[in-house]
BAKEVO-397284 format. One record per residue (C-alpha): residue number from 1; x, y, z. Coordinates in nm, 3 decimals, padded with zeros to 5 digits. Example, Ala and Ser with C-alpha at 12.3 -4.5 7.8 and 13.67 -1.06 7.14 Angstrom:
BEGIN
<rec k="1" px="01.230" py="-00.450" pz="00.780"/>
<rec k="2" px="01.367" py="-00.106" pz="00.714"/>
END
This chain:
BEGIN
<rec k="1" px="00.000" py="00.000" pz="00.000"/>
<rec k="2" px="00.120" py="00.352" pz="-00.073"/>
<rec k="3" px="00.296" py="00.550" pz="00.214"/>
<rec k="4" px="00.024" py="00.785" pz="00.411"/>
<rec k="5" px="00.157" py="01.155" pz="00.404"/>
<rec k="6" px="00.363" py="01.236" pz="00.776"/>
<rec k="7" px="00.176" py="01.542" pz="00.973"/>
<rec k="8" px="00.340" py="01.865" pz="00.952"/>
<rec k="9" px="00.587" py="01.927" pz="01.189"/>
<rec k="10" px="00.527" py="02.194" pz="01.413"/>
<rec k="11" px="00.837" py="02.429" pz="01.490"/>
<rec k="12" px="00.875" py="02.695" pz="01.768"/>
<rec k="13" px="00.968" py="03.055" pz="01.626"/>
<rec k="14" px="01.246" py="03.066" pz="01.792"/>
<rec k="15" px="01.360" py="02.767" pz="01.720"/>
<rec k="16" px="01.303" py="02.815" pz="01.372"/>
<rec k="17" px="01.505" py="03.077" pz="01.376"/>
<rec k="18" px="01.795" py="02.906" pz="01.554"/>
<rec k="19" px="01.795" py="02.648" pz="01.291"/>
<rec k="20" px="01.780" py="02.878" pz="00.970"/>
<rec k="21" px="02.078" py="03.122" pz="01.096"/>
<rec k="22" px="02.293" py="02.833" pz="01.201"/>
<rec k="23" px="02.201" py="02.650" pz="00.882"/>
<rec k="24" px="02.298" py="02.912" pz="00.643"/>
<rec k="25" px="02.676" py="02.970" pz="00.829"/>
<rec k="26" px="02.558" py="03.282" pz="00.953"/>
<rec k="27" px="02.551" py="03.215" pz="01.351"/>
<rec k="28" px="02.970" py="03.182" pz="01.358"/>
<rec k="29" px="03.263" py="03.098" pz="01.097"/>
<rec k="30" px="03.199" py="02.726" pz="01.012"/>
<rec k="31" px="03.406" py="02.738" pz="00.740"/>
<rec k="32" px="03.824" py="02.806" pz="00.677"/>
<rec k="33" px="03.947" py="03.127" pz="00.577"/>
<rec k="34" px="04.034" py="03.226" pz="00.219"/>
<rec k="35" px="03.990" py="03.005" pz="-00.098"/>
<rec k="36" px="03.877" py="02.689" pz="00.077"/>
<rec k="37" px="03.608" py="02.792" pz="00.269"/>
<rec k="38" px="03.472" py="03.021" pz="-00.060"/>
<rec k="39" px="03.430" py="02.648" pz="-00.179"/>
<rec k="40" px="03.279" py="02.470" pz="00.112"/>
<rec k="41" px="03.054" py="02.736" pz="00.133"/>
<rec k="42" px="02.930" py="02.742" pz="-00.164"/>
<rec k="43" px="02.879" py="02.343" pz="-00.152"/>
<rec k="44" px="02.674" py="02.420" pz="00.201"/>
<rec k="45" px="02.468" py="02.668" pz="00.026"/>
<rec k="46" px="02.426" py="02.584" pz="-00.314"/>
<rec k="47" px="02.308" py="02.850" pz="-00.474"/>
<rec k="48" px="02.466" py="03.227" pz="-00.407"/>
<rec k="49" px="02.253" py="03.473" pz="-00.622"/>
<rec k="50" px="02.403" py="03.658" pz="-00.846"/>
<rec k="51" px="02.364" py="04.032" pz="-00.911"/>
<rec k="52" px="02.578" py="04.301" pz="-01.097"/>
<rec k="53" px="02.529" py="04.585" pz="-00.903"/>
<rec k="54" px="02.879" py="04.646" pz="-00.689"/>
<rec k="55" px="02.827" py="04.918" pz="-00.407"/>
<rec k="56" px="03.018" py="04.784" pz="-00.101"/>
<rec k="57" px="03.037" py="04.471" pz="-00.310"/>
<rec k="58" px="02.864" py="04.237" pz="-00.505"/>
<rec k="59" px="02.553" py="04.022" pz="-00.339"/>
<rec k="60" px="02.788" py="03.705" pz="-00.437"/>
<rec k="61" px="03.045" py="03.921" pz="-00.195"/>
<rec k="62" px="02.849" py="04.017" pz="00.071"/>
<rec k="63" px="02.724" py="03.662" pz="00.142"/>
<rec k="64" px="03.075" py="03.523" pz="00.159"/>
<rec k="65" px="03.237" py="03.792" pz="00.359"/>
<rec k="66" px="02.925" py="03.763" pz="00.605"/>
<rec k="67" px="03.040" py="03.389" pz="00.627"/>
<rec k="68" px="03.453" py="03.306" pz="00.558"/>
<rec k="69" px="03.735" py="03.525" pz="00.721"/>
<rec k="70" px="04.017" py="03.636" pz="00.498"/>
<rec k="71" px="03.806" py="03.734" pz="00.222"/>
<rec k="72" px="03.816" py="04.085" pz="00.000"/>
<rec k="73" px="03.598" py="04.175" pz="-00.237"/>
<rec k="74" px="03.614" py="04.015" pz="-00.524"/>
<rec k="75" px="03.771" py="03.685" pz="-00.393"/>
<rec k="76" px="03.430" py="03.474" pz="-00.442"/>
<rec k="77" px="03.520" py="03.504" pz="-00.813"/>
<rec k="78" px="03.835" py="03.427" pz="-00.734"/>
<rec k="79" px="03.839" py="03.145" pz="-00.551"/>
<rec k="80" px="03.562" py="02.980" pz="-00.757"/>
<rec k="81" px="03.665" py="02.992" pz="-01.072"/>
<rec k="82" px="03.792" py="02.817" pz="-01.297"/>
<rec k="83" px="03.684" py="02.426" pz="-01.161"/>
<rec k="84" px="03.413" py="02.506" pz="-00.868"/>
<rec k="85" px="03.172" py="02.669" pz="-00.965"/>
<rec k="86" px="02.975" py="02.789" pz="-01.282"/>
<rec k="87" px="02.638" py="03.033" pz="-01.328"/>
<rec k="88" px="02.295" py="02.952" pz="-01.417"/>
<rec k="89" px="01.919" py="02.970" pz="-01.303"/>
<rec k="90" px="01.797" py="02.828" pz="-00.966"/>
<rec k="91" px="01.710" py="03.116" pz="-00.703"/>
<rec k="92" px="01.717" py="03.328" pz="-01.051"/>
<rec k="93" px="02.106" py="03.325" pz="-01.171"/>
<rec k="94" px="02.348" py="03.166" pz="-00.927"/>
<rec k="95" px="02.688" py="03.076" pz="-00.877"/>
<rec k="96" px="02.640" py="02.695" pz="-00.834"/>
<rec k="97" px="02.907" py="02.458" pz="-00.715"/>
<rec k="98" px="03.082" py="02.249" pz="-01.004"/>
<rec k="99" px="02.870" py="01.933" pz="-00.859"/>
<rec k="100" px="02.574" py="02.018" pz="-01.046"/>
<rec k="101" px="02.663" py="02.095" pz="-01.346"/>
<rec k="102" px="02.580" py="01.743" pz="-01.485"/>
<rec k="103" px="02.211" py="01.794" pz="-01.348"/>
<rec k="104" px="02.230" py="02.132" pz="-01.531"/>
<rec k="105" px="02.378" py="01.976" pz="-01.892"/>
<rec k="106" px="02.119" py="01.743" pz="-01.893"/>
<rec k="107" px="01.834" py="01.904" pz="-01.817"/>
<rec k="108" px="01.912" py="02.165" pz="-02.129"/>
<rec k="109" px="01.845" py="01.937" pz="-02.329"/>
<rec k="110" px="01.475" py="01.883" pz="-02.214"/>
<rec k="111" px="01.390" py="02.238" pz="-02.091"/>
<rec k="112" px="01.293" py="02.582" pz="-02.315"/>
<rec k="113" px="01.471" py="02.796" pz="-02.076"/>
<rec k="114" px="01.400" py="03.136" pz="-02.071"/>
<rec k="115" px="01.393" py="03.323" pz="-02.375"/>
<rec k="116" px="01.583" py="03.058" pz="-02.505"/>
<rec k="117" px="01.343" py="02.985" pz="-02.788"/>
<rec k="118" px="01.322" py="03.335" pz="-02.899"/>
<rec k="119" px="01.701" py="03.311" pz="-02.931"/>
<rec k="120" px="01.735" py="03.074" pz="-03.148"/>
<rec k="121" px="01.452" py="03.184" pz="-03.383"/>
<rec k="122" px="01.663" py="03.536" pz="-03.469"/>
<rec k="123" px="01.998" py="03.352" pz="-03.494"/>
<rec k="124" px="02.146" py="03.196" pz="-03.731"/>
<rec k="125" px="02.256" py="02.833" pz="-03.625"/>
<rec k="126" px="02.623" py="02.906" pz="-03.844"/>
<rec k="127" px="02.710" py="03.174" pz="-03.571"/>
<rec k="128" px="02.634" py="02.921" pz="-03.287"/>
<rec k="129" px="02.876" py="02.655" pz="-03.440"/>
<rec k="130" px="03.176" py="02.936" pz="-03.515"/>
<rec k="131" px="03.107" py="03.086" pz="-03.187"/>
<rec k="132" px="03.171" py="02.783" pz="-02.979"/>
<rec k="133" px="03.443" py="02.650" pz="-03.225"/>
<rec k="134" px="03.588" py="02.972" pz="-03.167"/>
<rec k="135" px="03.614" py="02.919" pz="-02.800"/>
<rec k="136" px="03.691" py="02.525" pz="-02.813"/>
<rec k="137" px="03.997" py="02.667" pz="-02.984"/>
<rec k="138" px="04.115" py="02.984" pz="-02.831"/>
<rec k="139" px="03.861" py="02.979" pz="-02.470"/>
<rec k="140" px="03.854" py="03.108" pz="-02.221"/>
<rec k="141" px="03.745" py="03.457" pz="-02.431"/>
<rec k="142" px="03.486" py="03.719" pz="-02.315"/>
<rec k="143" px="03.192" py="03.861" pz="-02.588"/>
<rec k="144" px="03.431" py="04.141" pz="-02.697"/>
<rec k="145" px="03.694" py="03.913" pz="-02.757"/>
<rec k="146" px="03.524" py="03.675" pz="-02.988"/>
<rec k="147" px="03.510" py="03.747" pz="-03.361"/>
<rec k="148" px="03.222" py="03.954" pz="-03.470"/>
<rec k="149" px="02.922" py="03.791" pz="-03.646"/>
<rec k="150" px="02.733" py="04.117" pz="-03.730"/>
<rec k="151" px="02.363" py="04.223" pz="-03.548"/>
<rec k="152" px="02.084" py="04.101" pz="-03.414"/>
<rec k="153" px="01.743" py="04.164" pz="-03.338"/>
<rec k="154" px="01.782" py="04.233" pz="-02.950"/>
<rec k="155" px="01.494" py="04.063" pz="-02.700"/>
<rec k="156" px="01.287" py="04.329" pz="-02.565"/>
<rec k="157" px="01.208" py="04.295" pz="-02.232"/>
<rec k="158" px="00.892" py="04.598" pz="-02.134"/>
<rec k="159" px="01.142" py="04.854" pz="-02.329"/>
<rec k="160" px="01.459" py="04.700" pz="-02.157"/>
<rec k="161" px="01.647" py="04.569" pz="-02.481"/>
<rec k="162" px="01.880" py="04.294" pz="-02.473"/>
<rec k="163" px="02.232" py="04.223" pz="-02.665"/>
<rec k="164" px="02.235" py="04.336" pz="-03.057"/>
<rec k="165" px="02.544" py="04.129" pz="-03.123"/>
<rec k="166" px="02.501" py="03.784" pz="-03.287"/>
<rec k="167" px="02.840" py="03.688" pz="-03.107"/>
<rec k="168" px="02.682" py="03.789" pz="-02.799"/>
<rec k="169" px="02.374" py="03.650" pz="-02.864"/>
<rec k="170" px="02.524" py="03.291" pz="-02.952"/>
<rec k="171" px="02.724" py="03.285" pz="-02.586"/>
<rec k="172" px="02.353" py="03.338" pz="-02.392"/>
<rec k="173" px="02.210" py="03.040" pz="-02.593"/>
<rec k="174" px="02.518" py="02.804" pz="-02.546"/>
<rec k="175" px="02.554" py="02.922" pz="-02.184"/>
<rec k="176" px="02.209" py="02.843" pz="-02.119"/>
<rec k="177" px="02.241" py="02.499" pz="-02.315"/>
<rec k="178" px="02.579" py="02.398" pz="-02.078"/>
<rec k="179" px="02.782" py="02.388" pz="-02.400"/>
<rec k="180" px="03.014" py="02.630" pz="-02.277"/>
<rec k="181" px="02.990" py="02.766" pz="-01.873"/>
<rec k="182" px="03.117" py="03.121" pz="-01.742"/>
<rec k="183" px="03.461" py="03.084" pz="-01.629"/>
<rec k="184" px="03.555" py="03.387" pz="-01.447"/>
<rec k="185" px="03.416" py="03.755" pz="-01.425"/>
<rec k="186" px="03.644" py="04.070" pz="-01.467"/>
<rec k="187" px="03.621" py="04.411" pz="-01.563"/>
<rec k="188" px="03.656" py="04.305" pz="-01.902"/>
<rec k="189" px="03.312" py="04.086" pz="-01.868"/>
<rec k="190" px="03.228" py="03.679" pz="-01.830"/>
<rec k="191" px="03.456" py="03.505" pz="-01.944"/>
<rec k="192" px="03.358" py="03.156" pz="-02.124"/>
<rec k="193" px="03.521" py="02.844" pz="-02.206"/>
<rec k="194" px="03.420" py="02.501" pz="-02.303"/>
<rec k="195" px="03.298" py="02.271" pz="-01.976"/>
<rec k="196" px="03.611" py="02.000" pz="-02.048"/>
<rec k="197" px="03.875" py="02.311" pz="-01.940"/>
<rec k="198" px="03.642" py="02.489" pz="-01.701"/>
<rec k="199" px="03.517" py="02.170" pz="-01.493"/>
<rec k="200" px="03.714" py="01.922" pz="-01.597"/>
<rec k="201" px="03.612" py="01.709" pz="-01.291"/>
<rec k="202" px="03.248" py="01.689" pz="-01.357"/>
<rec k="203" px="03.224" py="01.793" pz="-01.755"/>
<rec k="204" px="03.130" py="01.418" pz="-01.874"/>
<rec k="205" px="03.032" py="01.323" pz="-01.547"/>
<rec k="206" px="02.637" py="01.162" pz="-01.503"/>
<rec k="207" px="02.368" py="01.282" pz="-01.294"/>
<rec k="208" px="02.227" py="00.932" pz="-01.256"/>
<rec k="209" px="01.888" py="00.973" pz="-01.420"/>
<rec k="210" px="01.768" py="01.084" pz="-01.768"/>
<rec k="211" px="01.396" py="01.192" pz="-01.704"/>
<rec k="212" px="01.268" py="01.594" pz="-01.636"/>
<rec k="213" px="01.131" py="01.417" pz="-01.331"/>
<rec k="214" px="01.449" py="01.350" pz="-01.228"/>
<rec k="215" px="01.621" py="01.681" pz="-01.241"/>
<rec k="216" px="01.310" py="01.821" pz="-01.053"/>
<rec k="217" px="01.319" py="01.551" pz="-00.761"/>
<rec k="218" px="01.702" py="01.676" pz="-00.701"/>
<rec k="219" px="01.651" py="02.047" pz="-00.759"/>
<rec k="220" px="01.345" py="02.040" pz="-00.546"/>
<rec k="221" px="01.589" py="01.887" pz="-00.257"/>
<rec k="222" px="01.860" py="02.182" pz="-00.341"/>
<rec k="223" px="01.627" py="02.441" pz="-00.312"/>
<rec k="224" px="01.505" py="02.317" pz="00.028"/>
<rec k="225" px="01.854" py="02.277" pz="00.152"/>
<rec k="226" px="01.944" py="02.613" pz="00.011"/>
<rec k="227" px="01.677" py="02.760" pz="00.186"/>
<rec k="228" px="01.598" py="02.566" pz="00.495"/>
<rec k="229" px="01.278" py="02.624" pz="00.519"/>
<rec k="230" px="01.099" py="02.657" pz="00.171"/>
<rec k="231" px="00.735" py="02.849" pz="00.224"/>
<rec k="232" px="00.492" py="02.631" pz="-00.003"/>
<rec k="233" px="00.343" py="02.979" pz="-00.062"/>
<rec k="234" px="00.407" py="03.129" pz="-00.392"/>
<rec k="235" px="00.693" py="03.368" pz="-00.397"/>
<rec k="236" px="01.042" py="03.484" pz="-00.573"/>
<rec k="237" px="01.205" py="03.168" pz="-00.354"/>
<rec k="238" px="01.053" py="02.913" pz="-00.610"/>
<rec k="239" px="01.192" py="03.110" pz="-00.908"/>
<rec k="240" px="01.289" py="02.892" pz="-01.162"/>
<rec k="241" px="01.069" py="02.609" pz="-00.962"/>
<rec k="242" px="00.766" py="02.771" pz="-00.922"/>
<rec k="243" px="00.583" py="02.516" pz="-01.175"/>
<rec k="244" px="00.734" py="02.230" pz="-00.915"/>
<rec k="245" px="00.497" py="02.437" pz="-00.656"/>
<rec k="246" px="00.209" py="02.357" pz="-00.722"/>
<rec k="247" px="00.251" py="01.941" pz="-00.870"/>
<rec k="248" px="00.232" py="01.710" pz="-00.695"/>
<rec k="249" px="00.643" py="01.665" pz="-00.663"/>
<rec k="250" px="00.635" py="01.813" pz="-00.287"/>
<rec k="251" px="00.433" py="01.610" pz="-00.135"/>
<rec k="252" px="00.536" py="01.313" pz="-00.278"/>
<rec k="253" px="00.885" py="01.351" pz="-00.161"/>
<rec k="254" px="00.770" py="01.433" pz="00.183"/>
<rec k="255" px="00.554" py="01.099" pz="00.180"/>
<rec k="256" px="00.875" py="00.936" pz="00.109"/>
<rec k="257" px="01.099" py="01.103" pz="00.404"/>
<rec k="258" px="01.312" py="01.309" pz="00.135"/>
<rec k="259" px="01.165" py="01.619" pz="00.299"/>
<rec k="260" px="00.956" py="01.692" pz="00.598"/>
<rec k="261" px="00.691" py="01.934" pz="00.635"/>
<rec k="262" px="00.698" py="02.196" pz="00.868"/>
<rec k="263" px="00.434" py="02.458" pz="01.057"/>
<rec k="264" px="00.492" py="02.750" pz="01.221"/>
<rec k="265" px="00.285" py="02.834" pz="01.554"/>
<rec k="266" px="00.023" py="03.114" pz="01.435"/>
<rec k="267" px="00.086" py="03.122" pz="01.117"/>
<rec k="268" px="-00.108" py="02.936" pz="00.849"/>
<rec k="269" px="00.209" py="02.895" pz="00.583"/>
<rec k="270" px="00.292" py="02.559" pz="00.546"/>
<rec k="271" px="00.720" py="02.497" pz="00.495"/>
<rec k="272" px="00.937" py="02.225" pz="00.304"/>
<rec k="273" px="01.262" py="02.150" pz="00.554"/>
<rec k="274" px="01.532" py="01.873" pz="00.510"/>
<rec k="275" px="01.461" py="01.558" pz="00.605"/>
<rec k="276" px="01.569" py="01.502" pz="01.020"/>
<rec k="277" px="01.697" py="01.850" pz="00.985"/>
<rec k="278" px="01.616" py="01.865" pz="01.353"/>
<rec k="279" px="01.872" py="01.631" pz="01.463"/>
<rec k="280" px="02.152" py="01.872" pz="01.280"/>
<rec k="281" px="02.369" py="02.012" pz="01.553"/>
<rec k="282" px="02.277" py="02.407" pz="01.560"/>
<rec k="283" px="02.594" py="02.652" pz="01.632"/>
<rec k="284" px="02.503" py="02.958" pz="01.875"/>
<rec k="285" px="02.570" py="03.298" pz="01.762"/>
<rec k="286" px="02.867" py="03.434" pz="01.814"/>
<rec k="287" px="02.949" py="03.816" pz="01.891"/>
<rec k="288" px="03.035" py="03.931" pz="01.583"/>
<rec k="289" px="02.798" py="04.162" pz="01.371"/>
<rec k="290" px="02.760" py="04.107" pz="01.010"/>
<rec k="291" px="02.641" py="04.281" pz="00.652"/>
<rec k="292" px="02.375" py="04.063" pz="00.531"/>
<rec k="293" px="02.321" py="04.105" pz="00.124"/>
<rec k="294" px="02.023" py="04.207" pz="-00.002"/>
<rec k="295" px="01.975" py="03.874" pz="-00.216"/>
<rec k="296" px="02.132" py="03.680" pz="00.082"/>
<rec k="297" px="01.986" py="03.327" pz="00.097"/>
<rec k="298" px="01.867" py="03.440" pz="00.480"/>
<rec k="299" px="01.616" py="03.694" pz="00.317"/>
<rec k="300" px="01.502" py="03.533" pz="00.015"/>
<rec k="301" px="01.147" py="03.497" pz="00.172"/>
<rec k="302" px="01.065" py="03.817" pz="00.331"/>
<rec k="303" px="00.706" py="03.691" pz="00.447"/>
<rec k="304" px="00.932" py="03.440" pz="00.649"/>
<rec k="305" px="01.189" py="03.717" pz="00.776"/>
<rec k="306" px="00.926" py="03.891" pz="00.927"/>
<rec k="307" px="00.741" py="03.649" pz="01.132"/>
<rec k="308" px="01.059" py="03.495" pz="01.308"/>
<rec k="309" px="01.261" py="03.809" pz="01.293"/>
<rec k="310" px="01.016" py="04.087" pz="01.336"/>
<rec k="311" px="01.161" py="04.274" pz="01.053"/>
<rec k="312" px="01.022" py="04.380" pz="00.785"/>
<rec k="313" px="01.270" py="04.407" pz="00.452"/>
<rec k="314" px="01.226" py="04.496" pz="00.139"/>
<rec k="315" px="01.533" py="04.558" pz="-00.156"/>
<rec k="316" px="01.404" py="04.889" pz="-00.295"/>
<rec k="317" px="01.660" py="04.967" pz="-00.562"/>
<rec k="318" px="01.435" py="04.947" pz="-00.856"/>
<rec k="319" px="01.185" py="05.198" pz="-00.693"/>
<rec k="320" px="01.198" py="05.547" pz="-00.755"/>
<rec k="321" px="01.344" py="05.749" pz="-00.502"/>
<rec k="322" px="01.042" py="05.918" pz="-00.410"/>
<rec k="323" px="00.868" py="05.537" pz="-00.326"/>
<rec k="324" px="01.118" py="05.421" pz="-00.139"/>
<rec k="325" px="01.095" py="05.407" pz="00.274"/>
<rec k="326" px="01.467" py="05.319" pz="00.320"/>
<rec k="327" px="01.703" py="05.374" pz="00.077"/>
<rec k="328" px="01.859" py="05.205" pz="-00.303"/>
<rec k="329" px="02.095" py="04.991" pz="-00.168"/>
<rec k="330" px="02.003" py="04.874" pz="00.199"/>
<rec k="331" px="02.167" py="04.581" pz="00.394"/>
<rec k="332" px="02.018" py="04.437" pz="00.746"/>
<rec k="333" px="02.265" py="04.379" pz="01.000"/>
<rec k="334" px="02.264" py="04.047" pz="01.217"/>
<rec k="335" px="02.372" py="04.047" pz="01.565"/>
<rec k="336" px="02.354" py="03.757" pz="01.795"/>
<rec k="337" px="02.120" py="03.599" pz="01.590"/>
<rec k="338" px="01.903" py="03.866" pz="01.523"/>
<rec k="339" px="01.781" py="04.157" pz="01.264"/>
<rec k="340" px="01.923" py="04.464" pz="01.476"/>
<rec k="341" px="01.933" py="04.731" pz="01.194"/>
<rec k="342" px="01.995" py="04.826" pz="00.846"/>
<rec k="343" px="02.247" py="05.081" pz="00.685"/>
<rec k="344" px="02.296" py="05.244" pz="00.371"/>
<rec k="345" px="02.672" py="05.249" pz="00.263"/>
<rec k="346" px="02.898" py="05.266" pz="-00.078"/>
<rec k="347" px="03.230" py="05.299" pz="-00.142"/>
<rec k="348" px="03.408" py="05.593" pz="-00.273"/>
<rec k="349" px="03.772" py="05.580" pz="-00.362"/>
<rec k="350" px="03.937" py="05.456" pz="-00.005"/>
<rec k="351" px="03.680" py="05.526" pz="00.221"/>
<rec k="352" px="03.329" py="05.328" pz="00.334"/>
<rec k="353" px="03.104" py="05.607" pz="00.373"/>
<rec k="354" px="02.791" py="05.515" pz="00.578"/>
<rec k="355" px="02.527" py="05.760" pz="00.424"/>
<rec k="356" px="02.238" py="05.619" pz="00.647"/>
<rec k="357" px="02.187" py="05.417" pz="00.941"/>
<rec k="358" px="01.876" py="05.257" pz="01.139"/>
<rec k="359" px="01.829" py="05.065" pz="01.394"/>
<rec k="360" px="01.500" py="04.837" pz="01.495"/>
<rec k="361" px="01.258" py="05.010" pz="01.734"/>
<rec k="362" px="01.303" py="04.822" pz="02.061"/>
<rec k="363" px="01.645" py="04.724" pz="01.975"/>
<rec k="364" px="01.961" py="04.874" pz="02.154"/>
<rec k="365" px="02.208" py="04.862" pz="01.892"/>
<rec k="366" px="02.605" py="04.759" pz="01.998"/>
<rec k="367" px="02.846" py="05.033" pz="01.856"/>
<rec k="368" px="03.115" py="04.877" pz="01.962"/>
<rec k="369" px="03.022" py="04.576" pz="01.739"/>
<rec k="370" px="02.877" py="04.743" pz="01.448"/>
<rec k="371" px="03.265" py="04.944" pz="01.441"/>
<rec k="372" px="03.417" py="04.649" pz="01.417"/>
<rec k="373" px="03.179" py="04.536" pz="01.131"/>
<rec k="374" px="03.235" py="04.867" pz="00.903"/>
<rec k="375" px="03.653" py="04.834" pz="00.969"/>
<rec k="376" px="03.663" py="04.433" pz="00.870"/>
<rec k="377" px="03.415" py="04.545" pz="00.582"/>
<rec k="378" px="03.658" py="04.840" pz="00.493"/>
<rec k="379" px="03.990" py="04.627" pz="00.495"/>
<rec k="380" px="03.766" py="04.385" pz="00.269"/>
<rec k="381" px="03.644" py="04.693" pz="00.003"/>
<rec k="382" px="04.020" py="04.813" pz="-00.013"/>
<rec k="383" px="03.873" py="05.178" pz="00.196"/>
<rec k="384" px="04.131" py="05.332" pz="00.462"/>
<rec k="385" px="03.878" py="05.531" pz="00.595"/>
<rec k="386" px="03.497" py="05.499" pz="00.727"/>
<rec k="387" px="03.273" py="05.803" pz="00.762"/>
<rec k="388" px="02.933" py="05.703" pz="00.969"/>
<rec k="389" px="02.589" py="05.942" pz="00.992"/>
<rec k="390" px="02.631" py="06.151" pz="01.284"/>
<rec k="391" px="02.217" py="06.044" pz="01.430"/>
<rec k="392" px="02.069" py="05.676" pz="01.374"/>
<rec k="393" px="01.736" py="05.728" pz="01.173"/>
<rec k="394" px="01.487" py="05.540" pz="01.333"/>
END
């Protein structure tokens, strides 16, 4: 007879949120310094979202330095690539560690990714096959270095236009297919190559199944571990998965004891956790304060955030000025396990200028902790100097 669905677990708040800072590394350094704990962590988390805007950092920054000591910016690149990493969609596009690549490569060939179609119907297939001979020959390359193939008609995107380069063009459709991964990022650009250089550990390696259903079974179990606890509520945490949602994929993987399902007191949102995720050790907090990214996996469902943190967050650099409450580029700041505040800051030749600066109402917030946060972020940005608000707003 088939397996009878387990009841919902049901999880103390504060529990909960013992569990989902100590799962994602951000409760104390689990992880070595430098280069090799860049690489466990990104194996821990699987998925660090990526995003181009660099203020005091990129997101894919600001999530490791909140994480692994002896870090600067721009060492998550660094460290990753070439061999452990390479980018595509999950939690929109990630950094993803080298082992799933093989998951990735094969399910290209079943899925229309994103615009992918669209692609391919405005170029010609001769530019796809010189483009990634091109790089089999001379990668890794970035899109200016690659021979020009002439224009394209650019994707339009609500009057936000896309590449009008064929050459460019060809690199998003191969990229997306896993015929060639990004390799490294500098100011020059990506830069591509062909998987047997990049990841030459995994590049002909199998992911042990050859169905769709088989891909979604192990992203589904990703996601969950990259999140902790995955709301079955709609929301930007499904992303890519948000068709898995609604099948009937979740629960049958939590009738089989791949996942467990989990209830918070009061609240009517139902979560997907790992299975016996409550017999993982859980680290305490330790004293240091930390910069948490605006796309950090710790706020990817806000709904979440606010019921076990009490804070309320929302990344408001696509509003206009006038709409927003905070500020463009606004990071919370975690303290002993908790969302204490949130500060505005960029970085301006050598020094990390704080332009704004709140604190939670109820919530006395250490100085003396949140200095020593802005001088190890200041060493990390390459800034001498730190200039902070005179007042705390809020």
């Amino acid at each position: 007879m088939p397996k009878t669905t387990p009841p919902a677990v049901t999880l103390p708040a504060e529990e909960a949120r013992a569990f989902l800072v100590s799962h994602l590394a951000l409760a104390a350094p689990v992880h070595p310094p430098g280069a090799e704990g860049v690489r466990a962590l990104l194996r821990h988390l699987r998925h660090i979202q990526l995003d181009p805007l660099d203020v005091i950092g990129t997101n894919a920054d600001l999530v490791a330095l909140a994480r692994v000591d002896g870090l600067v910016r721009g060492d998550v690149y660094r460290h990753l690539y070439p061999g452990h990493a390479f980018e595509h969609w999950a939690k929109e596009r990630c950094l993803l560690p080298a082992y799933a690549f093989p998951h990735y490569r094969e399910r290209s060939l079943e899925a229309p990714w994103w615009r992918h179609t669209t692609r391919l119907e405005r170029l010609p297939a001769s530019v796809l096959g010189s483009v990634l001979e091109e790089l089999e020959a001379h990668g890794p390359l970035t899109a200016a270095e690659l021979t020009d193939h002439g224009a394209v008609e650019p994707l339009d995107w609500s009057g936000w236009k896309g590449t009008a380069k064929a050459s460019t063009m060809a690199l998003e459709v191969l990229w997306t297919r896993c015929d060639i991964v990004v390799c490294g990022r500098t100011p020059g650009g990506k830069r591509y190559d062909v998987p047997h250089r990049a990841l030459p550990e995994v590049a002909r390696a199998s992911p042990g199944y050859t169905t769709e259903e088989g891909f979604l079974r192990w992203a589904l179990g990703e996601r969950v571990e990259a999140a902790g606890l995955l709301s079955r509520a709609a929301g930007a945490h499904w992303s890519m998965l948000s068709p898995v949602r609604g099948s009937a994929l979740p629960e049958t993987l939590v009738r089989e004891g791949v996942l467990e399902e989990v209830v918070l007191p009061g609240a009517p949102r139902r979560y997907l956790a790992p299975a016996g995720f409550r017999s993982r050790p859980v680290t305490a907090p330790d004293e240091r304060m930390r910069i948490v990214g605006p796309l950090d996996p710790l706020l990817w469902d806000r709904a979440l955030v606010k019921q076990l943190f009490g804070f309320e967050y929302v990344w408001e650099v696509y509003k206009p000025g006038e709409q927003r409450r905070w500020g463009w580029y606004v990071c919370p700041l975690l303290h002993r396990g908790q969302l204490v505040g949130r500060l505005e800051a960029r970085v301006k030749e050598d020094v990390l200028y704080v332009e704004k600066l709140w604190r939670e109402k109820g919530v006395k917030l250490d100085d003396a902790a949140l200095d020593e946060a802005l001088a190890r972020h200041a060493r990390a940005c390459g800034a001498r100097k730190i200039r902070r608000p005179r007042a705390r707003v809020g």
